[in-house]
Backbone bond lengths (Angstrom), bond angles and torsions (degrees), N, CA, C in turn:
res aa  C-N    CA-C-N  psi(-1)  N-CA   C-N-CA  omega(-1)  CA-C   N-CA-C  phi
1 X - - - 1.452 - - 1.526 108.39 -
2 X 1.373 128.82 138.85 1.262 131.61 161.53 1.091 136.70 -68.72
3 X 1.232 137.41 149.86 1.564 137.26 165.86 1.361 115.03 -140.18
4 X 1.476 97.58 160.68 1.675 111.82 177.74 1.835 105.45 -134.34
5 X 1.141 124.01 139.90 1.197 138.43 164.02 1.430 115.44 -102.15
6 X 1.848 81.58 108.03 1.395 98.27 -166.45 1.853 105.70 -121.07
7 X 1.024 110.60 -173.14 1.940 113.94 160.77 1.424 118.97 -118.71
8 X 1.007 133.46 160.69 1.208 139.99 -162.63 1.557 112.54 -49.73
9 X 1.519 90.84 -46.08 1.635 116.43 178.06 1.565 98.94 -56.08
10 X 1.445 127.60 -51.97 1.266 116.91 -152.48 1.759 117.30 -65.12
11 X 1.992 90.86 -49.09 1.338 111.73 176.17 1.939 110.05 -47.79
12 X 1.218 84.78 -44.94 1.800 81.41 -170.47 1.159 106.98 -62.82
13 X 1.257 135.64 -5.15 1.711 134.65 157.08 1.352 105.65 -82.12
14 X 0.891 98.46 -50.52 1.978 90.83 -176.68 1.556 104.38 -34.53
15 X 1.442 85.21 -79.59 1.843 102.50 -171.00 1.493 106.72 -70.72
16 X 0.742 126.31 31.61 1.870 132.67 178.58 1.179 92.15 4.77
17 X 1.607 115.46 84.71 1.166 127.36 144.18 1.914 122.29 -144.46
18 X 1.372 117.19 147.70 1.403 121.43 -161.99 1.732 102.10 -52.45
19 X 1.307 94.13 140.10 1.571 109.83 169.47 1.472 116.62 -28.40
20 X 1.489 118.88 -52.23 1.769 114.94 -162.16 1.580 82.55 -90.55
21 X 1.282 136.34 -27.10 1.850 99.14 -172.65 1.287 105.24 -77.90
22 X 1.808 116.64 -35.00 1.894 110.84 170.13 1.506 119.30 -18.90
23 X 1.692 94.71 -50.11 1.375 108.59 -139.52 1.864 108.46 -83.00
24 X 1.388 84.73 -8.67 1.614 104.85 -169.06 1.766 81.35 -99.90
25 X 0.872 138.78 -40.05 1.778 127.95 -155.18 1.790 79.06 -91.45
26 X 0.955 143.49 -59.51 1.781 129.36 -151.35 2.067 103.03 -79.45
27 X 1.521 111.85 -20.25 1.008 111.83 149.92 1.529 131.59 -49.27
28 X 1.499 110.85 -81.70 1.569 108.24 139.79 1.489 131.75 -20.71
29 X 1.054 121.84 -39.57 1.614 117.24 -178.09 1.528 108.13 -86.74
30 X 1.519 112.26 -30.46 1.425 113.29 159.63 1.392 118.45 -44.21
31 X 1.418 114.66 -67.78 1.420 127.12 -174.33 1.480 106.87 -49.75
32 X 0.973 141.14 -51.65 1.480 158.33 177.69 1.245 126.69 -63.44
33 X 1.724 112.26 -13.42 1.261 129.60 172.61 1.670 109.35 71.87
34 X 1.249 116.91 46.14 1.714 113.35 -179.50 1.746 93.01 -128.11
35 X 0.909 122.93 -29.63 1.565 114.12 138.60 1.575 146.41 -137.41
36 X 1.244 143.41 165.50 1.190 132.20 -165.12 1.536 114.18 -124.91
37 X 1.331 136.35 -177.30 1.271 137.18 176.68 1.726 102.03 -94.64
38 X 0.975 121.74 119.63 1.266 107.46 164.05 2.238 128.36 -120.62
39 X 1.637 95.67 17.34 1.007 93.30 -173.06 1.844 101.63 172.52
40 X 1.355 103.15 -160.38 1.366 109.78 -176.14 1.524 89.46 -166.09
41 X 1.975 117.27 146.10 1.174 99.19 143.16 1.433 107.88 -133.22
42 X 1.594 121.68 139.34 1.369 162.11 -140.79 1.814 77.00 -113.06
43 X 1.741 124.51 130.54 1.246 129.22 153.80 0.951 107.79 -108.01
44 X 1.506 123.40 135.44 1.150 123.53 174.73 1.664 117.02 -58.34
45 X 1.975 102.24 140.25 1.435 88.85 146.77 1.725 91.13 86.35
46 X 1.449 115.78 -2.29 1.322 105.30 174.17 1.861 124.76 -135.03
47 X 1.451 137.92 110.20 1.408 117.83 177.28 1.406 135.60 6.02
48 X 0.977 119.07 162.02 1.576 116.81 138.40 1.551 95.88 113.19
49 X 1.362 107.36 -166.45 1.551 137.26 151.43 1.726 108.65 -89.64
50 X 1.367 92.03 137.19 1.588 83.27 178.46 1.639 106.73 -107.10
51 X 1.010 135.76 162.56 1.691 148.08 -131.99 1.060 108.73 -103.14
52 X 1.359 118.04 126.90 1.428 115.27 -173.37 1.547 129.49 -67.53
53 X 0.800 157.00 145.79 1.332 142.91 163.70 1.400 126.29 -114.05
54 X 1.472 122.52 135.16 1.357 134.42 -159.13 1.140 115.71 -112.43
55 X 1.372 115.18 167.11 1.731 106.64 -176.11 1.626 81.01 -131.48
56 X 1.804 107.07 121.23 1.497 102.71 174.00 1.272 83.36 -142.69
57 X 1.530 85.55 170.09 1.802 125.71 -138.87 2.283 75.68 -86.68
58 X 1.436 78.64 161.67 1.748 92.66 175.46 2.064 100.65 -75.06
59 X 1.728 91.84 -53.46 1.724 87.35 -171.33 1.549 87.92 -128.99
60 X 1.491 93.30 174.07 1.854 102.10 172.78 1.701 99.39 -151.26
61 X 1.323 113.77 136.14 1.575 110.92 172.54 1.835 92.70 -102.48
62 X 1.444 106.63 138.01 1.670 124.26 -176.84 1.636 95.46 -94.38
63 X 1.065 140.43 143.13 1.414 142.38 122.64 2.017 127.32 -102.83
64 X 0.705 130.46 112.48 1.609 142.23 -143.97 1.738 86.23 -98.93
65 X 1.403 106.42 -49.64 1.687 99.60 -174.96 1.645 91.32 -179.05
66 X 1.192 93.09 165.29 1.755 122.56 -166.24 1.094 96.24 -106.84
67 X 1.548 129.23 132.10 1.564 149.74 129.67 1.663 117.56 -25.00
68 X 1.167 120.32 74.11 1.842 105.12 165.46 1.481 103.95 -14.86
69 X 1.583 100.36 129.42 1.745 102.48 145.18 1.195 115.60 -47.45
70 X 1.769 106.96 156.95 1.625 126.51 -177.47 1.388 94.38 -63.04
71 X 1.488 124.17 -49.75 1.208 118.82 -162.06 1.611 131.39 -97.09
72 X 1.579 105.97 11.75 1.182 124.58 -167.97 1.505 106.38 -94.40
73 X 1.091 123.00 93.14 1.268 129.29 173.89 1.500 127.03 -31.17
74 X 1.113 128.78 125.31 1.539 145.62 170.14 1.305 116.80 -43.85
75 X 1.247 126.94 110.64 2.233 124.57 158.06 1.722 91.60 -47.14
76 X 1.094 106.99 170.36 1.430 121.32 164.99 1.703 87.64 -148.31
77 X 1.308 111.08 142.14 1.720 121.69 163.03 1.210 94.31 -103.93
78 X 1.420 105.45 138.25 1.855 124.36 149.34 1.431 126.68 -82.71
79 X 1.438 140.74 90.61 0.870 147.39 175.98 1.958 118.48 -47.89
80 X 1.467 107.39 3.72 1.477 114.57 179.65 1.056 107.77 -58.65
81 X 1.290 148.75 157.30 1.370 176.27 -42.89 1.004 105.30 -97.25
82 X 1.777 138.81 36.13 1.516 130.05 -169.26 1.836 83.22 -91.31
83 X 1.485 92.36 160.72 1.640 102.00 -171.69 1.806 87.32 -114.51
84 X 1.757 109.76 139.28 1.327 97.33 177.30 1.616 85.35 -98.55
């Protein structure tokens, strides 16, 4: 799989999308391990915090949750003797 080490700023051009949802999706991709921190760059000679930089994946396939098989039978819970 490929990667590029980019900054938050950069990606959100790629994927033409606004700065705070980037920042919320490469967060997420952190947690999930599809990308990592691998640095910062600090410009000289200027304020601030300087910008993190990430190493993210070229593509990622998501799965959220799996479909039971057709033929895989259902739990059922019994709600008998629960005390409200």
């Amino acid at each position: 799989m490929q990667t590029k080490n980019l900054t938050i700023k950069e990606f959100s051009e790629i994927i033409q999308q606004d700065y705070l949802a980037t920042t919320a999706l490469v967060k997420l991709m952190v947690t999930v391990g599809f990308a990592k921190e691998v640095g910062s760059n600090k410009v000289e000679g200027q304020r601030g915090k300087p910008s993190k930089i990430y190493q993210i994946e070229s593509s990622m396939e998501v799965e959220f949750w799996q479909e039971p098989e057709q033929d895989t039978p259902v739990e059922t819970i019994s709600a008998e003797g629960v005390v409200s």
